[in-house]
DOROMAR-152827 format. One record per residue (C-alpha): residue number from 1; residue in three letters; y, x, z. Coordinates in Angstrom, 2 decimals, decimal comma. Example, Ala and Ser with C-alpha at 12.3 -4.5 7.8 and 13.67 -1.06 7.14 Angstrom:
REM DOROMAR-152827
<site gugu="1" koldo="Ala" north="-4,50" east="12,30" up="7,80"/>
<site gugu="2" koldo="Ser" north="-1,06" east="13,67" up="7,14"/>
***
This chain:
REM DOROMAR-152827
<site gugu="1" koldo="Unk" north="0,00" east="0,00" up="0,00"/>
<site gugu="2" koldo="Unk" north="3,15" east="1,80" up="-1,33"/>
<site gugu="3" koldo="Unk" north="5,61" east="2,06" up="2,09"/>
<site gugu="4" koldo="Unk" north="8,60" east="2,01" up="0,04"/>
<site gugu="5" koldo="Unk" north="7,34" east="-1,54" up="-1,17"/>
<site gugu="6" koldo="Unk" north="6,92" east="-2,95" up="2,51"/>
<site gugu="7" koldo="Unk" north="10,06" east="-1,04" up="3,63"/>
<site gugu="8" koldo="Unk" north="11,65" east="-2,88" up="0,74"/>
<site gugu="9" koldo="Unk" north="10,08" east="-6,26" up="2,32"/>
<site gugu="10" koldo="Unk" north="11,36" east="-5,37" up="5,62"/>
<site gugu="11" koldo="Unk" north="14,63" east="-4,83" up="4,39"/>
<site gugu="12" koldo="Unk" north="15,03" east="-8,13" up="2,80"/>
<site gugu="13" koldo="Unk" north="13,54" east="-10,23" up="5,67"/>
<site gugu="14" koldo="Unk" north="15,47" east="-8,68" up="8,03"/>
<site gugu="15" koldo="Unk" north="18,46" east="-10,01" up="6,25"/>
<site gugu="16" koldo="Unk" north="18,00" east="-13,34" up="7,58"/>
<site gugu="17" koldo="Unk" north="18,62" east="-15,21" up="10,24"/>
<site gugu="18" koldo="Unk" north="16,45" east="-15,39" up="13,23"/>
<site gugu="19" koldo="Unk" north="15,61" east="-19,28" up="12,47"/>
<site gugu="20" koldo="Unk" north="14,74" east="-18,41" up="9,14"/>
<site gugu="21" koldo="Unk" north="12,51" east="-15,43" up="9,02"/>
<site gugu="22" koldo="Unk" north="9,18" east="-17,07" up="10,26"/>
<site gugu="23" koldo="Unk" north="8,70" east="-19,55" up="7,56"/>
<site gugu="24" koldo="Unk" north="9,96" east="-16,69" up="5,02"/>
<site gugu="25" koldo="Unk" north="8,05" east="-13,74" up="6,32"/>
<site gugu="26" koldo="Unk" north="4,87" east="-16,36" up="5,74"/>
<site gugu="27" koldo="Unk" north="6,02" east="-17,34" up="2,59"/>
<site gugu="28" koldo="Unk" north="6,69" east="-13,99" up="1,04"/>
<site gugu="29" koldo="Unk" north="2,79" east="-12,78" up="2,52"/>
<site gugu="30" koldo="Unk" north="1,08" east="-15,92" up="1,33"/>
<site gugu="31" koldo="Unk" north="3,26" east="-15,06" up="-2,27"/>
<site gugu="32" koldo="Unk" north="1,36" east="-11,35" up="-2,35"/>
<site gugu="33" koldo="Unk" north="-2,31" east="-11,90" up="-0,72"/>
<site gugu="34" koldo="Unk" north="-3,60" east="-12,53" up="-4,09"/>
<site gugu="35" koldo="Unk" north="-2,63" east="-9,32" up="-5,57"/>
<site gugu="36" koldo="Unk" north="-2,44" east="-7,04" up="-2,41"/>
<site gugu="37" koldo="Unk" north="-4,12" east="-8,31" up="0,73"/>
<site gugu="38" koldo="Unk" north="-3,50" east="-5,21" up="2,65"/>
<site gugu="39" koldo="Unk" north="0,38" east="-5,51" up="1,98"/>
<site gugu="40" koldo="Unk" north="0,02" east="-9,10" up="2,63"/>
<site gugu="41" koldo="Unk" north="-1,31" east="-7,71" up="6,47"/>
<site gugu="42" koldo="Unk" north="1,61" east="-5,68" up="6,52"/>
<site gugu="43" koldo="Unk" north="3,78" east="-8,28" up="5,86"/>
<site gugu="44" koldo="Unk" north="2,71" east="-10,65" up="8,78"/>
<site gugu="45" koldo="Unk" north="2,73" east="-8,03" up="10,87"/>
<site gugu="46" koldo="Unk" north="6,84" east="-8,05" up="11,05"/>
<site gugu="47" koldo="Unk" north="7,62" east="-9,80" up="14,52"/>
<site gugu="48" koldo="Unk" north="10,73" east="-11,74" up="14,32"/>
<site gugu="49" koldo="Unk" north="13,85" east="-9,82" up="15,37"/>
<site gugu="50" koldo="Unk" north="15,78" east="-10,36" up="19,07"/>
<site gugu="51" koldo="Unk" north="18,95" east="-11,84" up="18,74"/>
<site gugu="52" koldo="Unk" north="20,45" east="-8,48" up="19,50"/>
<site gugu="53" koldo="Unk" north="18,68" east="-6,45" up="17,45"/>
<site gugu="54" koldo="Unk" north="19,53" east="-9,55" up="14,51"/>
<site gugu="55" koldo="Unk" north="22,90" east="-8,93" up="14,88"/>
<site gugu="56" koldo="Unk" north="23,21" east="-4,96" up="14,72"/>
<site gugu="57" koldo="Unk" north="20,97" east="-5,53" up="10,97"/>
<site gugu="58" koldo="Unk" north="23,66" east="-7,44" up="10,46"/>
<site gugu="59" koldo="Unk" north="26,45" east="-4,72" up="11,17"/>
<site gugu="60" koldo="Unk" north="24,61" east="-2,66" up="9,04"/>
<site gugu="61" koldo="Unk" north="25,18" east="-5,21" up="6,07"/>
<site gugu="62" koldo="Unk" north="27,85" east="-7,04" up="6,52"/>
<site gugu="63" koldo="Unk" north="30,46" east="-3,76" up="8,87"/>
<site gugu="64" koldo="Unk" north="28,79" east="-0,90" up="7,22"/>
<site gugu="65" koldo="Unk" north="31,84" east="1,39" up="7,48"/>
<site gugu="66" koldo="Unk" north="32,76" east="0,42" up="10,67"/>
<site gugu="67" koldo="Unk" north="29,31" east="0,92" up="12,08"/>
<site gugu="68" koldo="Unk" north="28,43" east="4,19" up="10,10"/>
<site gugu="69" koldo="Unk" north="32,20" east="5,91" up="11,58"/>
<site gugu="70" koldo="Unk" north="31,45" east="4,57" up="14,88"/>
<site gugu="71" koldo="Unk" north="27,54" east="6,54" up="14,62"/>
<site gugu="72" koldo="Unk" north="29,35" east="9,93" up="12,89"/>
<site gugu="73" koldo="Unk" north="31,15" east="9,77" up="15,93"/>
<site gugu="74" koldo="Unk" north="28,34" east="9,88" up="17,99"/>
<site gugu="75" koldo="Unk" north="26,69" east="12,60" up="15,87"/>
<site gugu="76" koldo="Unk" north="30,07" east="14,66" up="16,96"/>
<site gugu="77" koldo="Unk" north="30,31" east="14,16" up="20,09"/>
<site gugu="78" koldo="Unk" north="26,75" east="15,39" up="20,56"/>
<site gugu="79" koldo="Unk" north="27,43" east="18,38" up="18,03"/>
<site gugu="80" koldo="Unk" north="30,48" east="19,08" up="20,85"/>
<site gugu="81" koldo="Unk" north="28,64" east="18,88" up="24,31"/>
<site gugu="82" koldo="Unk" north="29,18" east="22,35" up="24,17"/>
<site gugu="83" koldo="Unk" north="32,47" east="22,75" up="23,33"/>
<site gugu="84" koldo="Unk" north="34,38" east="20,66" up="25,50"/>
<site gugu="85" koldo="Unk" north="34,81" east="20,91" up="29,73"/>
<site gugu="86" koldo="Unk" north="33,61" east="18,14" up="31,92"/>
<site gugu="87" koldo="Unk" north="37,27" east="16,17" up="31,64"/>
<site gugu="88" koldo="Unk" north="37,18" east="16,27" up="27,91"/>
<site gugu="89" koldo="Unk" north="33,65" east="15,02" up="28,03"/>
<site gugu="90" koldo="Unk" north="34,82" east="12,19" up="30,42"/>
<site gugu="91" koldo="Unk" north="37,68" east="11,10" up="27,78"/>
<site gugu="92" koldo="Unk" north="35,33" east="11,39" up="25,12"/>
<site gugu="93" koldo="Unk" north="32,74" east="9,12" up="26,67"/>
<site gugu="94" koldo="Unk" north="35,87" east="6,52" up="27,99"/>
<site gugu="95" koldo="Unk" north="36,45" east="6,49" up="23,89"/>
<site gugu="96" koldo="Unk" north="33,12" east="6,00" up="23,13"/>
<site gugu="97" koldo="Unk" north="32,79" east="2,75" up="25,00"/>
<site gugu="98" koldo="Unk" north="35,98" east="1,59" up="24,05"/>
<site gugu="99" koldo="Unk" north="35,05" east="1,45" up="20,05"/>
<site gugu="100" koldo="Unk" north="31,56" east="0,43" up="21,22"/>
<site gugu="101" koldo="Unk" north="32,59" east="-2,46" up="23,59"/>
<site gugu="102" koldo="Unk" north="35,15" east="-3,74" up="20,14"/>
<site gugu="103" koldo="Unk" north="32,13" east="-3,28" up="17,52"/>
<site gugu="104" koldo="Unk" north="30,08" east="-5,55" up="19,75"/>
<site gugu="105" koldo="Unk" north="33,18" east="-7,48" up="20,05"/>
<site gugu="106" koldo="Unk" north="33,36" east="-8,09" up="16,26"/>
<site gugu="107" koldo="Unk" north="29,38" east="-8,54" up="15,98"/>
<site gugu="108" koldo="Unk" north="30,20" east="-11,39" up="17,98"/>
<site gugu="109" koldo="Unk" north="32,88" east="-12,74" up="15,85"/>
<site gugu="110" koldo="Unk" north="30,20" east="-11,77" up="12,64"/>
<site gugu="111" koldo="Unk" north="27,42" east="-13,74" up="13,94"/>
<site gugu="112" koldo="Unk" north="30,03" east="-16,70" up="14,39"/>
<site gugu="113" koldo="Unk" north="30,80" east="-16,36" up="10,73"/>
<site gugu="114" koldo="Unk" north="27,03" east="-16,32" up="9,76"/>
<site gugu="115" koldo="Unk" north="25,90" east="-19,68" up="11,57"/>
<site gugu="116" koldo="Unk" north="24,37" east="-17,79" up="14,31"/>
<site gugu="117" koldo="Unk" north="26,84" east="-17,23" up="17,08"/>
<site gugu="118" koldo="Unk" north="25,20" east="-16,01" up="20,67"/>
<site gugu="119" koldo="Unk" north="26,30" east="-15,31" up="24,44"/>
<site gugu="120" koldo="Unk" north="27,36" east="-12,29" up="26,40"/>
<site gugu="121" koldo="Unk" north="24,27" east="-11,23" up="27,59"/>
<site gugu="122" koldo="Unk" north="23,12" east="-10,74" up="23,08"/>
<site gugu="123" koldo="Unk" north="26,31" east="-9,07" up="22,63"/>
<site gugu="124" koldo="Unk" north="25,83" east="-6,71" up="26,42"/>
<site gugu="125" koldo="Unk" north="22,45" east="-5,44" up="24,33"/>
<site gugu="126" koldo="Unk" north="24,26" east="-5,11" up="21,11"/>
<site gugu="127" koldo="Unk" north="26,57" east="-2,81" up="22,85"/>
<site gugu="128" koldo="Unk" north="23,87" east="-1,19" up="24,58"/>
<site gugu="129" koldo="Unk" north="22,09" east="-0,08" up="21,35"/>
<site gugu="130" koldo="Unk" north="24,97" east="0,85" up="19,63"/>
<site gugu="131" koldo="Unk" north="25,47" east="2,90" up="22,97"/>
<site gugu="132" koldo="Unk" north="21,61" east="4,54" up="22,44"/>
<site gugu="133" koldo="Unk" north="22,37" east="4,88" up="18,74"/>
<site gugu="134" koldo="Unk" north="25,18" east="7,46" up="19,57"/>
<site gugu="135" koldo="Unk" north="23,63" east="9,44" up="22,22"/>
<site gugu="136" koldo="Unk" north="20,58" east="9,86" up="20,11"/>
<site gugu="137" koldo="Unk" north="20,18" east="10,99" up="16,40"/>
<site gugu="138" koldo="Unk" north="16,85" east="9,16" up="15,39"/>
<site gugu="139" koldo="Unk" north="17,72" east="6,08" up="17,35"/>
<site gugu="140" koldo="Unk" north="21,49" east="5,71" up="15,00"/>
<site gugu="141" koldo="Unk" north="18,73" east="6,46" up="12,07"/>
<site gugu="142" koldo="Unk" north="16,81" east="3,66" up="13,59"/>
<site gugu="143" koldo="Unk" north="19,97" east="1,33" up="13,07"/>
<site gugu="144" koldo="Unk" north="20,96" east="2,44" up="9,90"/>
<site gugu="145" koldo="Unk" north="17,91" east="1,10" up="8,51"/>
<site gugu="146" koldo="Unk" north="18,85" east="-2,54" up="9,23"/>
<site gugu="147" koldo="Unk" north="15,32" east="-3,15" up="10,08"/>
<site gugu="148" koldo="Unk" north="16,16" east="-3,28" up="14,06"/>
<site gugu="149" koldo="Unk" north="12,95" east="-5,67" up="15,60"/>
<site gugu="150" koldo="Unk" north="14,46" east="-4,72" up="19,23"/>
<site gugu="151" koldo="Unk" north="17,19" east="-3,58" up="21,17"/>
<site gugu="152" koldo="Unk" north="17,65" east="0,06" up="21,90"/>
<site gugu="153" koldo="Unk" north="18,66" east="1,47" up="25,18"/>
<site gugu="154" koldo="Unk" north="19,29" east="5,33" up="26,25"/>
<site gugu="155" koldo="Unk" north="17,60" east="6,41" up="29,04"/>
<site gugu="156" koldo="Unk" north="19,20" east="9,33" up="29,82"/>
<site gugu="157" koldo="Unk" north="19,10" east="11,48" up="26,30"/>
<site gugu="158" koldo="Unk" north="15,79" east="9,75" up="25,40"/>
<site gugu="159" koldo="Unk" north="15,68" east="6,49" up="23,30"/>
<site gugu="160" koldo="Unk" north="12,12" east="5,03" up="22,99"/>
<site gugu="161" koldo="Unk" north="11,44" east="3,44" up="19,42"/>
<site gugu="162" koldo="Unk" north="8,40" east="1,90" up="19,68"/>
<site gugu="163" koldo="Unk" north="7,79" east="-0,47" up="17,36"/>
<site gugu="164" koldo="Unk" north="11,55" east="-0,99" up="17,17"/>
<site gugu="165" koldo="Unk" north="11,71" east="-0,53" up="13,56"/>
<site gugu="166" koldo="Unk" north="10,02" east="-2,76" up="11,36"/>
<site gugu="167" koldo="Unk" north="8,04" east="-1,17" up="8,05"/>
<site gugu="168" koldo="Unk" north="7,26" east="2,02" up="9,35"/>
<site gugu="169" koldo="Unk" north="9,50" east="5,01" up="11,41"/>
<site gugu="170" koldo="Unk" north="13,20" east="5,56" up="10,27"/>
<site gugu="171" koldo="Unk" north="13,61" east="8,50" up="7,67"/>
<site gugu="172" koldo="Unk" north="15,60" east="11,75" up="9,52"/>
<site gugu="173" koldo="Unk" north="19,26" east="11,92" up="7,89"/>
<site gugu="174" koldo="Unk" north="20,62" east="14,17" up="10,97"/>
<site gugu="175" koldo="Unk" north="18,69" east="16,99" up="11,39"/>
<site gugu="176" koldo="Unk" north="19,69" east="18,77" up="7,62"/>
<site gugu="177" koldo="Unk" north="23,32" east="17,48" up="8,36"/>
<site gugu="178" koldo="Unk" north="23,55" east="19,30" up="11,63"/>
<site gugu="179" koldo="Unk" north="22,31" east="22,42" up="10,31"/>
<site gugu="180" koldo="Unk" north="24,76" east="21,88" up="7,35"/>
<site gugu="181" koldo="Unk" north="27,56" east="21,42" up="9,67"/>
<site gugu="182" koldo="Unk" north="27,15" east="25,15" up="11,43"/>
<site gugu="183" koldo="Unk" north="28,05" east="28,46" up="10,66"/>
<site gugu="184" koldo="Unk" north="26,25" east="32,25" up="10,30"/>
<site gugu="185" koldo="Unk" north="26,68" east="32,24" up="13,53"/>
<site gugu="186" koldo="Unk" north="25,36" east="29,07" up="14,92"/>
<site gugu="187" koldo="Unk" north="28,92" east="27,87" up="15,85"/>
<site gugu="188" koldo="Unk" north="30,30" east="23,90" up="14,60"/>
<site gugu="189" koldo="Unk" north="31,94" east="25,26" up="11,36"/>
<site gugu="190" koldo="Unk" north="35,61" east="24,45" up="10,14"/>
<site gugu="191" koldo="Unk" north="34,53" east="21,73" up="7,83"/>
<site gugu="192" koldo="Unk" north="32,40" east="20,24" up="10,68"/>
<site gugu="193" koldo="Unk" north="34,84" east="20,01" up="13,06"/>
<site gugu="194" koldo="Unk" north="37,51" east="18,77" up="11,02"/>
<site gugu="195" koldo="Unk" north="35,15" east="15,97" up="9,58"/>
<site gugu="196" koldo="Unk" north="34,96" east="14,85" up="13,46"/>
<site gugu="197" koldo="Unk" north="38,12" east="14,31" up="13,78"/>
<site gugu="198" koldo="Unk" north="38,23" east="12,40" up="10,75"/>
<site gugu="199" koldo="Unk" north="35,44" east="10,87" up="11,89"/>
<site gugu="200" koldo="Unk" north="37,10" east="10,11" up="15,01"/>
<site gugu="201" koldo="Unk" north="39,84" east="8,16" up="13,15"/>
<site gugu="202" koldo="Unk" north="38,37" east="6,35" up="10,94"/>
<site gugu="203" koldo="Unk" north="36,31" east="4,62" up="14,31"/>
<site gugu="204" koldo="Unk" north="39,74" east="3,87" up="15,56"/>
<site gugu="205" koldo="Unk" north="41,21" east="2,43" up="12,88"/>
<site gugu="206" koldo="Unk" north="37,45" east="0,78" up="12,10"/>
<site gugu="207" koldo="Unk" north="37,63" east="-0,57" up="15,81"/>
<site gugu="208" koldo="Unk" north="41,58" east="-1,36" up="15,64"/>
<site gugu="209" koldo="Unk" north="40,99" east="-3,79" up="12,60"/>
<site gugu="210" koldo="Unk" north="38,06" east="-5,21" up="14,29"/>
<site gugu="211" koldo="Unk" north="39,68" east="-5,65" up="17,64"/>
<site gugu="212" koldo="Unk" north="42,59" east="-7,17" up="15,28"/>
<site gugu="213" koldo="Unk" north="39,69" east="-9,69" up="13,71"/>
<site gugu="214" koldo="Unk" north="38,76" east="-10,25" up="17,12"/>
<site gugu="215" koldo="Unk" north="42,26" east="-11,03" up="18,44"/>
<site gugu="216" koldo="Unk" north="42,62" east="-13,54" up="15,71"/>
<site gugu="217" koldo="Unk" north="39,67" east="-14,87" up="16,37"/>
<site gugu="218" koldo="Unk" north="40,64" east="-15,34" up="20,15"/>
<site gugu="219" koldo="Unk" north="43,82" east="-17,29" up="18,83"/>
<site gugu="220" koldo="Unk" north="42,05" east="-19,62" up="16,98"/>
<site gugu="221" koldo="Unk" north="39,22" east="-20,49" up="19,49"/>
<site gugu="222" koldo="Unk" north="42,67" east="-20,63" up="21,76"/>
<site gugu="223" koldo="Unk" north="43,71" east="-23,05" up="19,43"/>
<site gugu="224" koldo="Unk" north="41,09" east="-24,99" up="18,90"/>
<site gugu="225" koldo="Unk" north="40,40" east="-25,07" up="22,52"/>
<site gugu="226" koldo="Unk" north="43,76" east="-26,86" up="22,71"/>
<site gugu="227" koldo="Unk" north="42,93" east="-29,62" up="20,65"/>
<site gugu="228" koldo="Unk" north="39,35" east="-30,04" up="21,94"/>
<site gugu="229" koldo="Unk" north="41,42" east="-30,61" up="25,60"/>
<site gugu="230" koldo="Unk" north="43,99" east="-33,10" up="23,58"/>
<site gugu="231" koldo="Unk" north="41,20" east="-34,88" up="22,42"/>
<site gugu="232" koldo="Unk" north="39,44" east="-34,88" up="25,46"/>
<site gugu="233" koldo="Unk" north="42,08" east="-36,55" up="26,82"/>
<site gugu="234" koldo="Unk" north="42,96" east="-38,76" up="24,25"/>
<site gugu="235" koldo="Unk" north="39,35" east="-39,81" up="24,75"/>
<site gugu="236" koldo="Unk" north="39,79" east="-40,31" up="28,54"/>
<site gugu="237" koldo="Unk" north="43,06" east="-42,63" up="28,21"/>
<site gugu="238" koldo="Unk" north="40,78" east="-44,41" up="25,27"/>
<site gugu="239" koldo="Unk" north="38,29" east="-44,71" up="27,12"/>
<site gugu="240" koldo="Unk" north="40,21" east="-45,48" up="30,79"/>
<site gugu="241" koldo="Unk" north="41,87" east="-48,71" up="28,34"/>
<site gugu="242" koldo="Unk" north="38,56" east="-49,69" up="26,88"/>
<site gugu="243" koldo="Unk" north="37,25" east="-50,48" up="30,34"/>
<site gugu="244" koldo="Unk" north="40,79" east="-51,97" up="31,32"/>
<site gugu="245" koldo="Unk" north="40,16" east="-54,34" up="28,39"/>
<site gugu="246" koldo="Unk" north="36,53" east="-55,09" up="29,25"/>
<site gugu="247" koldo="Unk" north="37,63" east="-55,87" up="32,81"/>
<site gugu="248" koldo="Unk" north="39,94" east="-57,98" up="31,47"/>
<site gugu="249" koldo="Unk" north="37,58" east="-59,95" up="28,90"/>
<site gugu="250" koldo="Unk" north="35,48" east="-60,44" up="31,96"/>
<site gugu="251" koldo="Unk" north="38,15" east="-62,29" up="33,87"/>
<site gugu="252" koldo="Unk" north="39,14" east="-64,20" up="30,87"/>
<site gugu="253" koldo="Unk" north="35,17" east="-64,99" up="30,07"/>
<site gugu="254" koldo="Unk" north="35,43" east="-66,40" up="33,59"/>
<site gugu="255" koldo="Unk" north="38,43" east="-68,29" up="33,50"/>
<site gugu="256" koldo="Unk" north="36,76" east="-69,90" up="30,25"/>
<site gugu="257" koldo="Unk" north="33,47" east="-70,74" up="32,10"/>
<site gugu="258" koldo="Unk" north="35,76" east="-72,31" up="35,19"/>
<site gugu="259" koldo="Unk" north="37,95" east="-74,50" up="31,88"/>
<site gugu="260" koldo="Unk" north="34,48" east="-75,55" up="30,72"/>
<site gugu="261" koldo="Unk" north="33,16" east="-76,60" up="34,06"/>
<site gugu="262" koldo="Unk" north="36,53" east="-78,52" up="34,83"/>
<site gugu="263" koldo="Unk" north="36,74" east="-80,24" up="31,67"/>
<site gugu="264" koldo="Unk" north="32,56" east="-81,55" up="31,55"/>
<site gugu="265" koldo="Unk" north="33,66" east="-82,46" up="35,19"/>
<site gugu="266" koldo="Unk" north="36,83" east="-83,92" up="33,84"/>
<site gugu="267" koldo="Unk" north="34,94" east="-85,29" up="30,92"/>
<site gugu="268" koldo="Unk" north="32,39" east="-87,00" up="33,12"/>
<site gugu="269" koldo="Unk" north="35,30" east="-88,80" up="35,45"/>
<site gugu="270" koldo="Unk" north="37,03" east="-90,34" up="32,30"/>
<site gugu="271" koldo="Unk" north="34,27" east="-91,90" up="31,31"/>
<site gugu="272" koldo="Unk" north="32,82" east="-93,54" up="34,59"/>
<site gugu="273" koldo="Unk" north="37,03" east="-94,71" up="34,67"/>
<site gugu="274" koldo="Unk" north="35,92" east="-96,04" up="30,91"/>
<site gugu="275" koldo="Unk" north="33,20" east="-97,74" up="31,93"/>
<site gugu="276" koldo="Unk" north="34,97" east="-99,03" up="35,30"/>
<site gugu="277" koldo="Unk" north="37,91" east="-100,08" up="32,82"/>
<site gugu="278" koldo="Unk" north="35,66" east="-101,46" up="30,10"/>
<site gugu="279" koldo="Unk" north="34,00" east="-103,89" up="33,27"/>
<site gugu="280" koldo="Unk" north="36,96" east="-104,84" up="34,99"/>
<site gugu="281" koldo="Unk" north="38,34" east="-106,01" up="31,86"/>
<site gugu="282" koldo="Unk" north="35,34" east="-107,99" up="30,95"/>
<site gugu="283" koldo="Unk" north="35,46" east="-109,40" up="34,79"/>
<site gugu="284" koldo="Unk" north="39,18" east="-110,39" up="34,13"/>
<site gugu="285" koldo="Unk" north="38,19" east="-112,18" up="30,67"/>
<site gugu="286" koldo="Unk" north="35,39" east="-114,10" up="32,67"/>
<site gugu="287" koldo="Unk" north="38,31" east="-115,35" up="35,71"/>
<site gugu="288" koldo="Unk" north="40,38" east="-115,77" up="33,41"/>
<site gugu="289" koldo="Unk" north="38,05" east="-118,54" up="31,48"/>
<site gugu="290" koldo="Unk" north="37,40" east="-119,74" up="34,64"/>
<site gugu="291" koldo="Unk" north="41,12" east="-120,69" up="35,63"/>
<site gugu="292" koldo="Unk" north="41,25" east="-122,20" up="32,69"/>
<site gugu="293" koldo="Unk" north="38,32" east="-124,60" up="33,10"/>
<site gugu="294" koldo="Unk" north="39,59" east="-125,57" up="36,69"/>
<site gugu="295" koldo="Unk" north="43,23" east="-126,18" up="35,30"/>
<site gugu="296" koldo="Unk" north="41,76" east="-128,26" up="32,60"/>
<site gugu="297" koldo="Unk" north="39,82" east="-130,16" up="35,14"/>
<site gugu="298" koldo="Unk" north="42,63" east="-131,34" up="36,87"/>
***
């Protein structure tokens, strides 16, 4: 089974979202058993990636240049452990976090845009690899692949990558660049360290335009947030009258049922006085024939 093939695979699966990769990931093995059951295997053996480890594939995509300047800077900083003191190495690693903690930032804003959006604790881990990926060279390999099953996390120099990158190990980019980047004598050469500090400013302005994506994302959230609260309480007074009114069609609904009980009362009294009427007028008819028979009579 050709590894470029399933790396290829990988790649493309790993492109989509979380809720989507199961039904794919069976659809594109059940495509290929016919012709290739052993890449078929290799196919359904891709687990379905953590939300975290979702969303840095999708920084590789979708904020290429603002991931790949914020993991040169990491390959710097560890090409200058030996150059600077213990302050300088304290300011570099207060930087560090800073353009981390606004990547994640922005990964947060990305998986927004891409239907997907998650909470803190995603975006804590998405920093946290992005942390691993600059402390260690085959771990920002690892990420540049896009094919990320889990999140990565540095424990101490060390990043373990089991089975955190699907289709097969990450291919080494670093070592040949480091040796590239040194001198006769073993020293960082010129080129090197100016590239660094390039390097260095390109994260910046990389993590300036995303904290400046993320601001404006802020505002509108702020925004909206404002007229989910006028709503809300457009809703509340709509509702608060609704009830008003419904109180009020009760009382009425009762007033009408004591009107319709008066009048069948009222209605029942008129016509016992009809039928009193109706007699009393038949028993004046009657004395009145009578008086007329006695007067007659006389």
């Amino acid at each position: 089974m050709p590894g470029d093939a399933l790396d290829e695979a990988a790649t493309e699966l790993y492109s989509l979202r979380p809720d989507e990769f199961t039904a794919a990931r069976n659809e594109r093995a059940k495509a290929v058993a016919a012709d290739d059951r052993e890449f078929a295997a290799g196919i359904r053996e891709f687990r379905r990636p953590a939300p975290a480890a979702w969303l840095v594939n999708q920084l590789v995509r979708h904020r290429p240049d603002e991931l790949e300047a914020i993991l040169e800077l990491g390959a710097e900083a560890r090409e200058a452990q030996g150059r600077f003191d213990a302050a300088e190495l304290a300011e570099l690693g207060r930087q560090r976090r800073r353009l981390v903690s606004a990547l994640a930032r922005e990964a947060g804003a990305l998986a927004e845009e891409l239907g997907s959006p998650v909470r803190t604790p995603v975006l804590d881990e998405v920093a946290q690899t992005l942390q691993a990926a600059m402390s260690d060279a085959v771990a920002a390999d690892a990420v540049r692949t896009g094919r990320l099953v889990r999140a990565l996390e540095a424990v101490g120099v060390e990043v373990d990558l089991t089975d955190a990158v699907a289709g097969g190990p990450a291919p080494r980019t670093e070592p040949a660049r480091a040796r590239a980047d040194r001198d006769a004598g073993g020293k960082p050469s010129a080129a090197a360290m100016k590239r660094a500090e390039a390097n260095r400013r390109r994260a910046e302005h990389a993590v300036a335009d995303a904290e400046k994506r993320a601001a404006a994302a802020s505002a509108a959230l702020e925004a909206l947030d404002a007229r989910l609260d006028e709503a809300g309480r457009e809703h509340r007074e709509l509702t608060t009258r609704r009830d008003e009114l419904e109180a009020e069609l009760r009382e009425v609904e009762t007033a009408i049922s004591d009107a319709d009980r008066a009048t069948r009362a009222l209605t029942r009294e008129r016509d016992r006085a009809a039928r009193d009427a109706e007699a009393a007028e038949v028993d004046a008819d009657e004395a009145r024939e009578t008086l007329a028979g006695l007067e007659t009579a006389e």
